[in-house]
TORDO-857749 format. One record per residue: x, z, y of N, C-alpha, C, O, CB in turn; residue in three letters. Coordinates in steps of 0.1 Angstrom, whole numbers, plus 5000, padded with zeros to 4 digits. Each point is the difference from the previous one (the first is absolute). Glycine has a CB too. Layout:
N
XZYXZYXZYXZYXZYALA ...
end
This chain:
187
962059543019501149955008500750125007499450095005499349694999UNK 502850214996500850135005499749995012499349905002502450124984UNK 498750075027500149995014501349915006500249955011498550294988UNK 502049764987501449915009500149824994500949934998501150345001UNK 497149725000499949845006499149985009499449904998501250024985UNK 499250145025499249975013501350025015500950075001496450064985UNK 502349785022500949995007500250145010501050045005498649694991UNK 499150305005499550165007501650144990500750095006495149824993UNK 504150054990501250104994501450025007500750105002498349834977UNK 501149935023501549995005499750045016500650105003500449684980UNK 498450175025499850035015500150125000500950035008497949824999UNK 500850224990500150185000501350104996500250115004497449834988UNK 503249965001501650025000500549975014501250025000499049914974UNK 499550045033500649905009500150145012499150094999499749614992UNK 502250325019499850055010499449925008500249885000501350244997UNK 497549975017499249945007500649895011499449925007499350304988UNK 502849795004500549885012500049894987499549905002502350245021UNK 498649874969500049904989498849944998499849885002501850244987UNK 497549975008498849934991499449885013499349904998499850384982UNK 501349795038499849885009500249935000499249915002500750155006UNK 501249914990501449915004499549874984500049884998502750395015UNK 496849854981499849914986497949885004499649894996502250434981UNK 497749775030498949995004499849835010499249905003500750424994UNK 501449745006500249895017500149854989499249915000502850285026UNK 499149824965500249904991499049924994500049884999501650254999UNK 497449944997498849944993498749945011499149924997501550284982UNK 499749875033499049995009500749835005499249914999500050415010UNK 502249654995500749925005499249864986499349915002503350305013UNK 498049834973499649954988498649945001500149885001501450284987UNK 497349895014498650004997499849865016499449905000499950464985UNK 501349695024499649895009500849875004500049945011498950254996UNK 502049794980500849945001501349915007500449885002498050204987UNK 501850095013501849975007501049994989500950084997498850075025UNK 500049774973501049984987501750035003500650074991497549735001UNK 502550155018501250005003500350195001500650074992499249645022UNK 499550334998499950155006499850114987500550114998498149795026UNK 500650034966499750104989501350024988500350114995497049815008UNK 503349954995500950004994501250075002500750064992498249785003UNK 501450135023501250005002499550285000500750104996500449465026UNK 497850434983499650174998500450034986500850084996497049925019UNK 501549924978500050094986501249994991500350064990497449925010UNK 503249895010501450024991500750115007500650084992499849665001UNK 499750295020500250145004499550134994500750104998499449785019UNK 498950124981498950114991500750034986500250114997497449795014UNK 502849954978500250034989501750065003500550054990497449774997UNK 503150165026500950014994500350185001501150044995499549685009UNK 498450375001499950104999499650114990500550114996499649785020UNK 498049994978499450014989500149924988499049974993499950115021UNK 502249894984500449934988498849974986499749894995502650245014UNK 497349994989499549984987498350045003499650064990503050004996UNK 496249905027499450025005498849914995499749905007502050195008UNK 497749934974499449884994499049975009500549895002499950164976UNK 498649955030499649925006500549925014499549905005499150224980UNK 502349945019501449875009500549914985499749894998501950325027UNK 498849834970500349864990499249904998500349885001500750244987UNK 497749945008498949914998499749925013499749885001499250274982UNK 501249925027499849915013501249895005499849905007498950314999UNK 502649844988501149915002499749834990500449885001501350405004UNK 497549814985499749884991498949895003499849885000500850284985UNK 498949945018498449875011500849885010499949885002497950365007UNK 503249884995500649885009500549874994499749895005500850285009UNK 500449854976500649944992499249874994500549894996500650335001UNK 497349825003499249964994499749905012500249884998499150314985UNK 500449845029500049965010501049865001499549895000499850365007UNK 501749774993501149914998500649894992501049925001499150245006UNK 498749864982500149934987501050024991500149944989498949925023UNK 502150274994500950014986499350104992500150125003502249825007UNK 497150014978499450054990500750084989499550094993499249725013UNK 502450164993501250034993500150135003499650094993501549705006UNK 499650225015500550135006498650115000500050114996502149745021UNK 496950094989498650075002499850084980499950125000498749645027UNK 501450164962499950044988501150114998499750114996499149664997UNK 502250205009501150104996499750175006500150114995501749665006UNK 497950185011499450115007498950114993500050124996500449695022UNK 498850104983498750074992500250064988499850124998498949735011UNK 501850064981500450054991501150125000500550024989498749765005UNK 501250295016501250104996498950085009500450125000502749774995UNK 495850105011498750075003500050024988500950084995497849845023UNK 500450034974499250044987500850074992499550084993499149755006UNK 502850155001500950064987500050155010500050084991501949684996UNK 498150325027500150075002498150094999499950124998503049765013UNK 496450064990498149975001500049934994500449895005498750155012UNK 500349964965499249864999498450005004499349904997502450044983UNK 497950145024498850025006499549965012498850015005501550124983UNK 501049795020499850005014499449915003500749905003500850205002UNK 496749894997499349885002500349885014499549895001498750284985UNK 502849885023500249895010501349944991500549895000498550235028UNK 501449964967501449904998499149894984500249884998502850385010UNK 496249824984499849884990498949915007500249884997500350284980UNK 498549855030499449925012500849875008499949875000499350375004UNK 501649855000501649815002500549944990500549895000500750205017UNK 498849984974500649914987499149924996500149894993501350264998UNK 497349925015498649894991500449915011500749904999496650264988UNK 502349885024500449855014501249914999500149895006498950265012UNK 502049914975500849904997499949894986500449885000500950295013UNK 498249914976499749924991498949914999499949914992501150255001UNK 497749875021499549885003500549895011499649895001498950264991UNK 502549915014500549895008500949904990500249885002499850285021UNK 500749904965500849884991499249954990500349954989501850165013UNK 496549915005499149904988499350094989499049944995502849865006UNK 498650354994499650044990499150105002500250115003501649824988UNK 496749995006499150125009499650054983498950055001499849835028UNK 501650134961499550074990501250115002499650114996498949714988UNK 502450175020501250144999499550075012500050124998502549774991UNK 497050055025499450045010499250104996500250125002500149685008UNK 498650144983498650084999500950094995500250095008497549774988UNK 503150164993500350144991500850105012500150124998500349744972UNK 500050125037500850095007499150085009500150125003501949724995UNK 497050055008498850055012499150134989499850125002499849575016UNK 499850224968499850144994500850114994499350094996499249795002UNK 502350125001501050134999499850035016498950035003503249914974UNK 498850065031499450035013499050125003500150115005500349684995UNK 498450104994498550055003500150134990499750115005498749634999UNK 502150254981500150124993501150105004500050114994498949764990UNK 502250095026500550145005499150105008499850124997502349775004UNK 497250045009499750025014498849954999500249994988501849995024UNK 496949994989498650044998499549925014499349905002500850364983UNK 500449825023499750045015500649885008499649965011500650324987UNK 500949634993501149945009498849855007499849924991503250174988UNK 496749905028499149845006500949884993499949924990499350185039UNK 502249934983500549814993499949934988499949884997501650165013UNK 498750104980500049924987499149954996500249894995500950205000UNK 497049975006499149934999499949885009499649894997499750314995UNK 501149845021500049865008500249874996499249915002501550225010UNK 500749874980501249864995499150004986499949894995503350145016UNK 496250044983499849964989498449945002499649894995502450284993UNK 497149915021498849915000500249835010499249915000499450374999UNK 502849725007500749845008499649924985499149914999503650165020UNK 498549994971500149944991498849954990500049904994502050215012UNK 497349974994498649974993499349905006499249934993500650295000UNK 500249765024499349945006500849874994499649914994499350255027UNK 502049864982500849875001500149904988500449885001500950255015UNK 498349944969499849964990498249954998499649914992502950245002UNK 496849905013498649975000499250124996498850025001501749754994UNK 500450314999498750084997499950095005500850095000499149864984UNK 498650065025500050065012498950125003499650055010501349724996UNK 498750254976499250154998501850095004500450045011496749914962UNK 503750055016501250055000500450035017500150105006500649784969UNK 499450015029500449975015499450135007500650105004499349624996UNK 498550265000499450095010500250174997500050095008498249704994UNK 501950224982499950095002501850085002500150125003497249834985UNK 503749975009501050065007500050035012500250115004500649814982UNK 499049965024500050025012499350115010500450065010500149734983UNK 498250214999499350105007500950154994500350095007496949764995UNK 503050154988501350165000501250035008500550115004499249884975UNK 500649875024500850025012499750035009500550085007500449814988UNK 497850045008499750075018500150134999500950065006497349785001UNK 500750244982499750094997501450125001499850125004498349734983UNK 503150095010501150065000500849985008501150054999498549964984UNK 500149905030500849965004501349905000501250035001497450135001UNK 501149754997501349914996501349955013501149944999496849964981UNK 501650165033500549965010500350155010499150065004499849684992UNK 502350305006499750155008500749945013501149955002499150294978UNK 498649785029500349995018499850135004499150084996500049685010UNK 501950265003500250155003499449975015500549915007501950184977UNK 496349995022499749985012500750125011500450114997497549754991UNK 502150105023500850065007498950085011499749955011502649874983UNK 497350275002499150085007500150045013499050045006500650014976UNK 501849965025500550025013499449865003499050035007503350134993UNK 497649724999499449905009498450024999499350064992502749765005UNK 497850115013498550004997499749854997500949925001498450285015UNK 499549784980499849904991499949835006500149894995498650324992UNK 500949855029500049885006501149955007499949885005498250174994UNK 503250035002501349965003500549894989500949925002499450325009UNK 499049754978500549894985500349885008499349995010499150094967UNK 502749825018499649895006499249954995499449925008502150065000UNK 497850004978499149924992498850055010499449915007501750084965UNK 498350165030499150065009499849905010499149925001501650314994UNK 500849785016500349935010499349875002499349965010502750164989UNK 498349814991499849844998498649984999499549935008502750034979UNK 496850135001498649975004499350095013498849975000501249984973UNK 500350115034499850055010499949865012499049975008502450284982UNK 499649715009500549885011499149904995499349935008503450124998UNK 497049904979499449904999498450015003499349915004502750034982UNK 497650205009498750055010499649965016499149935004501550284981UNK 500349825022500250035015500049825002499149955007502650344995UNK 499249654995499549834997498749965002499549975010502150014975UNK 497850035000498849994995499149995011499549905007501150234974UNK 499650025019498750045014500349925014499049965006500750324985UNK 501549705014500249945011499049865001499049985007503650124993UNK 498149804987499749904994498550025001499449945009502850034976UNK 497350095009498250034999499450025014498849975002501350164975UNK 500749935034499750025011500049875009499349995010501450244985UNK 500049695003500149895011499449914991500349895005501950155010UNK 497449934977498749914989498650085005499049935005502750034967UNK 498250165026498650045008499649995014498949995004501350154980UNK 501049865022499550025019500549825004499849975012501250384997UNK 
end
């Protein structure tokens, strides 16, 4: 596998206010501010035009939206510029299972898998798809490559501390309950 279908290739072209500005987008993306991400990265592309992974992300959205059409056109002029680029053939597998065709699915998730090795999602959707068909040796063992590879990237934010989280927050408080609760049941 070359170094330039990895999305790591392109970021490194990028100047450092860019590659943020590009960062903020995916971060906006991943916790879904769908509106905030789109309206960034259509600002982002109209600087980085030809930025393959902002396209691919403009395409998730697309995907997001259900226009499948526009989201495919997309990808596809990805691959004609990368056909190696496992997030952009990754959405085409997620689109071709969303219009029903999980045998064109599977083939895209393994090409994918054979650009990129390393890539999680694609094992992810394709061990879905195995589950979802029954056969669930296939299943396990995709999924567990995904973990393995990660199929989900959460960026933690190490300036906070851990118990500022609100998820933190929330079992913190429901502790502090608990024990109240347990305290006026014992005395």
């Amino acid at each position: 596998m070359g170094e330039k279908m990895k999305e790591s290739y392109y970021t490194k072209q990028l100047s450092e206010e860019a590659a943020e500005f590009y960062q903020n987008c995916v971060d906006l993306l991943e916790k879904g501010k769908r509106k905030q991400a789109a309206a960034r990265l259509n600002n982002f592309l109209e600087e980085q035009s030809d930025f393959i992974p902002a396209l691919n992300k403009r395409a998730v959205l697309y995907i997001y939206e259900k226009d499948y059409a526009k989201a495919q056109d997309l990808l596809q002029s990805i691959l004609n510029k990368d056909p190696d680029y496992a997030p952009a053939l990754t959405n085409l597998g997620s689109i071709a299972k969303e219009l029903g065709n999980t045998h064109r699915a599977k083939e895209l998730y393994q090409q994918a898998i054979a650009s990129d090795d390393e890539y999680g999602p694609a094992y992810n959707n394709l061990g879905v798809i195995y589950r979802e068909e029954g056969d669930y040796n296939n299943s396990i063992k995709y999924l567990k490559k995904a973990r393995k590879r990660g199929s989900f990237s959460y960026q933690l934010n190490s300036d906070k501390p851990f118990y500022k989280d609100p998820g933190c927050l929330f079992i913190i408080f429901l502790l502090l309950i608990f024990i109240f609760i347990a305290y006026l049941i014992l005395n």
